[in-house]
N, C-alpha and C positions, 0 to 999 in steps of 0.2 A: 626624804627625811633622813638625816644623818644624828643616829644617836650615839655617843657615845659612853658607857659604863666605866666606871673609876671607884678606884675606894683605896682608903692611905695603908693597906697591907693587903698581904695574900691571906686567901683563906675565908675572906667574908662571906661568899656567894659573888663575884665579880661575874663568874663564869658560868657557874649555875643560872644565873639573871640574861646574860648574852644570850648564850644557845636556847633558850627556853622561850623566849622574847622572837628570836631569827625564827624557831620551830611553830609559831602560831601565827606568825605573817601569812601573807596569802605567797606573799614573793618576797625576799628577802638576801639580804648580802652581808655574812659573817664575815668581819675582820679580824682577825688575832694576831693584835698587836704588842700584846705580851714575847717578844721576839727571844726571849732568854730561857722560859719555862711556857710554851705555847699548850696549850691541853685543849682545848675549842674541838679538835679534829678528832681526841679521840671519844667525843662524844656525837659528833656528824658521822664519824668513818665515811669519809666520803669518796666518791667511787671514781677513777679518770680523771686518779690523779698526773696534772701535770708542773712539772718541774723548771726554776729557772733560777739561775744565776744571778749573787750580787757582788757586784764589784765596786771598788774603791781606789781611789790612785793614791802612792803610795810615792817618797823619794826613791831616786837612783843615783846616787852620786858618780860623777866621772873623776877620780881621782887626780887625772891627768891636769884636769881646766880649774879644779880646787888649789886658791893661792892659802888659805887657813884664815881668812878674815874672820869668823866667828860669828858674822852678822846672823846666821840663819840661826846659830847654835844662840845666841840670846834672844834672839827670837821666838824660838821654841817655850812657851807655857809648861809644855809637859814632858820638857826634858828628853823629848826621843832623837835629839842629833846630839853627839861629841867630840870633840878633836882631840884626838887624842895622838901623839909620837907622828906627827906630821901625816894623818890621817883623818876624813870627815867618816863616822860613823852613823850608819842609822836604825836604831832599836823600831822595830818594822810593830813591834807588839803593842808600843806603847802611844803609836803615832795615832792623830785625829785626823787626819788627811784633808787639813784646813789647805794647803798649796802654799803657802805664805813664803818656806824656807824659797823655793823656788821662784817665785817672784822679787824675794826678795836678792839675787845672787845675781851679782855684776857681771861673774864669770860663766854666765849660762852653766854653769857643774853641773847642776842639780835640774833632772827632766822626774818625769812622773813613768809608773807603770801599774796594772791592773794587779790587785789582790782582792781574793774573795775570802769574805768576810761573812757569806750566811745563800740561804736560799729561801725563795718564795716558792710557796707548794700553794696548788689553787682546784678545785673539784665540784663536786657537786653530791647532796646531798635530800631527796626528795624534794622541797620548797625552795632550798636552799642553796644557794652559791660558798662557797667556802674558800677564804683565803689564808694561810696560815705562814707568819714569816719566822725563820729558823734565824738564830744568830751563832755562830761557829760558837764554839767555849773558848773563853781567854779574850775574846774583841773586844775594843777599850770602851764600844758604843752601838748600838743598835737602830740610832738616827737614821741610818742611811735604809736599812732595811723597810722602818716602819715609812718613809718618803715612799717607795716604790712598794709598800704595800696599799697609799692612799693616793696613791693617781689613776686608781680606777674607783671612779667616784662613784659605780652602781649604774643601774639601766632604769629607766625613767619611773618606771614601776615597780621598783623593790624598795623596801624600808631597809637603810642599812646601818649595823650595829658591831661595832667597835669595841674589840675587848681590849680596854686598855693595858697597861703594865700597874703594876701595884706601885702606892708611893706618890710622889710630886716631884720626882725627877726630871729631865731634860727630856726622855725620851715620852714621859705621859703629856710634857707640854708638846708635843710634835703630835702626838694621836689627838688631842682634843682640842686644836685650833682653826678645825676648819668644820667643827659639829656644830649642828644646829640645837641641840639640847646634851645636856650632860645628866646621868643617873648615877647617882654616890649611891653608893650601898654601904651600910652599918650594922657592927652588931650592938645590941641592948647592953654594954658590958661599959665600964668608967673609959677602958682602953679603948673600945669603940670609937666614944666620941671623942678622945685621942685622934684615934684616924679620919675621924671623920672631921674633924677641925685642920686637919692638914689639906686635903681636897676641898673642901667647901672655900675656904680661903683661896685656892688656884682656880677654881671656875670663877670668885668674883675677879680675880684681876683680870681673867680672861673678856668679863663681862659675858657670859655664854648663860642659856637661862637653864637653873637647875632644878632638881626635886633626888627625894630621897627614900631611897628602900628601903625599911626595916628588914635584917632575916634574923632570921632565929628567934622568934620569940615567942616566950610563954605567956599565956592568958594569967593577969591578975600576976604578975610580978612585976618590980620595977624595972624599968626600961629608961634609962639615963641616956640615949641616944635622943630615943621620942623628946625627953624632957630637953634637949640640945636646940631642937627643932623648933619646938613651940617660944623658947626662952628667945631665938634668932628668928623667928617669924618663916622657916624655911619650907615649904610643900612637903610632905607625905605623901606620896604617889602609892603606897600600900606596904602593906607587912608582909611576910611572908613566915610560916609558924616554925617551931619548932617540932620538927615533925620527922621520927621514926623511920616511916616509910621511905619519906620523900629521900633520906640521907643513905639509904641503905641503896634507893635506885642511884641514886647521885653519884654514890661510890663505886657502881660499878660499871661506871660510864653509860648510864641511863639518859635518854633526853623522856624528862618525868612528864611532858607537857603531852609526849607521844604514846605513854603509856599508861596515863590512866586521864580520865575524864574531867575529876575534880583538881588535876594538878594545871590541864588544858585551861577549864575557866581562870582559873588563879593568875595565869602569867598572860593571860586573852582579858580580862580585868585592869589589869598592869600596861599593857601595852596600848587599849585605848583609849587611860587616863591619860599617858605621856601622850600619845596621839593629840588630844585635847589641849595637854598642855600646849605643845608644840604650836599648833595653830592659833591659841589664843595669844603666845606671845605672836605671832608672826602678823598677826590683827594689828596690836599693840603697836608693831613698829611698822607700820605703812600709815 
């Protein structure tokens, strides 16, 4: 079972809902594919750690074999080749390492070589597996990271759970295309379902089956998120309250499920409704 966690901004509970969820599995495989601001880890602290490298091929121009045709430089989307004073230039920071200039180049000029772009850290934490991809600061994209953070697709018996990046950008469409259920998480607020109208809309085009977490909320006040759900017919998979305790453990990189009893039932609640869900769609399409 591949779940993956999404919501249209940071700060929902994305994360809070991941690690708490991974933490009441019996076995289980944390992804943090938030590759830009990763936090997952410092609520595992997970032990043996180990480290690995991500690379990307990048131009090298041979000046020598460059006649100045320009092809690669109108080529470029993103502007990272220039010709300039009978010279090919390559701005290395702003490049997508699509290979195109170079396929595209009569005069072989243009070959490829390795630039690293970020690292994958991977450990272990009680239940739990932990992968967490790093993206250097300044990288134009974090695609290549979150790819070789999900081709380890988990061991036959863990449920694994995907902290996506905040948003409906490129890199959240890369984490949730190969999940078997998607979890939006929402707050009760007008802006909420702001955000939450941006995700809901990308799991439908993905056609992936959804449901949705309430946090933060108070008893007997309005909840415009709720009211989002019911007006779009969309599953509640549970609420989770506005609660004190739980934010003070939250903050100080607590996993709440591990430390007290009643926060265990809550996300062990949560995790066998989506269970439920999961397999009644999986029913659904056989």
């Amino acid at each position: 079972m591949k779940i993956a966690v999404l919501s249209g901004k940071g700060g929902t509970g994305k994360t809070l809902l991941s690690v708490n969820l991974a933490a009441v599995s019996p076995a289980s495989f944390y992804i943090d594919c938030d590759v830009e601001e990763p936090n997952g880890h410092l609520f595992f602290k997970p032990q043996d750690i180990k480290t690995e490298k991500v690379n990307v091929k990048i131009p090298q121009v041979d000046q020598e074999l460059c006649n100045g045709c320009r092809v690669c430089v109108d080529f470029c989307r993103f502007n990272a080749l220039v010709y300039v004073i009978d010279k090919l230039i390559v701005f290395n920071e702003i490049c997508h390492s699509c290979g195109g200039c170079r396929l595209l180049c009569r005069k072989k000029a243009i070959s490829e070589i390795d630039k690293e772009i970020g690292v994958v850290q991977s450990g272990k934490s009680e239940n739990v597996r932990v992968l967490t991809g790093i993206l250097k600061p300044g990288e134009p994209s974090g695609v290549p990271i979150i790819k070789k953070l999900l081709q380890d697709e988990g061991q036959e018996n863990e449920d694994v759970f995907i902290d996506c990046p905040p948003g409906s950008a490129c890199v959240v469409m890369e984490s949730i295309k190969d999940a078997d259920y998607c979890i939006l998480v929402a707050e009760p607020t007008i802006f909420g379902v702001h955000n939450l109208d941006m995700v809901y809309e990308l799991v439908r085009i993905f056609h992936i089956p959804y449901g949705v977490v309430l946090n933060k909320c108070l008893e007997e006040e309005e909840n415009p998120a709720e009211d989002y759900c019911l007006k779009n017919n969309i599953p509640i998979l549970g609420k989770i309250p506005f609660d004190i305790e739980l934010g003070r453990l939250n903050s100080n990189g607590e996993i709440v499920a591990r430390k007290q009893a009643k926060y265990r039932e809550l996300f062990q609640n949560l995790l066998n409704k989506v269970k439920k869900e999961v397999q009644h769609e999986t029913a659904s399409n056989t």
